[in-house]
C-alpha positions in Angstrom: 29.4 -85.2 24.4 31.6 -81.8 24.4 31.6 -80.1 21.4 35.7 -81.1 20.7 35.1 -84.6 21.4 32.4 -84.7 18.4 34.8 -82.4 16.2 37.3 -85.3 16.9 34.6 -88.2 16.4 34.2 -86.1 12.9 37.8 -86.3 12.3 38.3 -89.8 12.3 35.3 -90.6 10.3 36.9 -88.4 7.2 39.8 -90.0 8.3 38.9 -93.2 8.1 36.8 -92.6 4.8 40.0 -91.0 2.8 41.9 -94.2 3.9 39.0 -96.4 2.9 39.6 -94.6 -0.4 43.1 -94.9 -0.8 42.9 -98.7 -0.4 40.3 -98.5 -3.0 41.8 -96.8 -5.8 39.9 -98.4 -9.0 36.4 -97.9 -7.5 34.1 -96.4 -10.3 32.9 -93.0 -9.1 29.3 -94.3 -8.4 30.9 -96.4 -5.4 32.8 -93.9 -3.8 30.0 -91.7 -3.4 27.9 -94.4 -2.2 30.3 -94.9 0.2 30.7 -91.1 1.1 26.9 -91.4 2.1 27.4 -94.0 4.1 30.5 -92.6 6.1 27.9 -89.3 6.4 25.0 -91.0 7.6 27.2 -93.2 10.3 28.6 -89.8 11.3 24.9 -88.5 11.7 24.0 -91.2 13.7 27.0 -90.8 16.2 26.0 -87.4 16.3 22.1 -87.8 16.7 23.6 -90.3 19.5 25.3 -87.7 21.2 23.3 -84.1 21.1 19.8 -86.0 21.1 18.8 -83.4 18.8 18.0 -85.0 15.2 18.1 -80.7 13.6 21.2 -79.7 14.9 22.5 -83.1 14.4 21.6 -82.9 10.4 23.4 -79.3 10.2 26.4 -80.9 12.4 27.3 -83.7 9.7 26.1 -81.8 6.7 28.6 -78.8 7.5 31.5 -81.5 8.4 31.0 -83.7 5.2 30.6 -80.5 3.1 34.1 -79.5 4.8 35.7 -82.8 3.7 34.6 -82.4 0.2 35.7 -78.7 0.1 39.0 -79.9 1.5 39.5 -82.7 -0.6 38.7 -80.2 -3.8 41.5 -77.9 -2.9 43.8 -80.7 -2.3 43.2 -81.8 -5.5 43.3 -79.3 -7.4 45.4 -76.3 -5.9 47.9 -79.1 -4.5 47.9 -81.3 -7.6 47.5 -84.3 -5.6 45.9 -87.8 -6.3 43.8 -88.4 -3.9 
């Protein structure tokens, strides 16, 4: 799988995980970050999937869930929003 297609894959998982969150607004803490290693690990699996390399695969979904939480921090607090 191309490099871009997998960014994309990535995408939608955050995606999908920020909308699973929204719809899910009174969820204690514990939960959501259950549920944000979940999201990761199906995201590792796709990826594992794809390169057929388990290393590169671990660094691929570490960097892109350590990019959504980065993201989501700013958004939060430099944008003031309620996420």
């Amino acid at each position: 799988m191309p490099a871009i297609l997998l960014l994309f894959v990535h995408l939608a998982l955050w995606v999908l995980y920020s909308l699973v969150l929204i719809l899910s607004r009174h969820d204690h803490n514990l939960f959501e970050s259950l549920l944000l290693l979940l999201f990761a690990y199906f995201g590792y699996l796709l990826t594992v999937h794809s390169i057929q390399n388990k290393g590169m695969a671990f660094r691929i979904t570490l960097s892109s869930t350590l990019l959504y939480i980065a993201g989501k921090w700013a958004a939060v607090s430099w944008l003031h929003l309620s996420l």
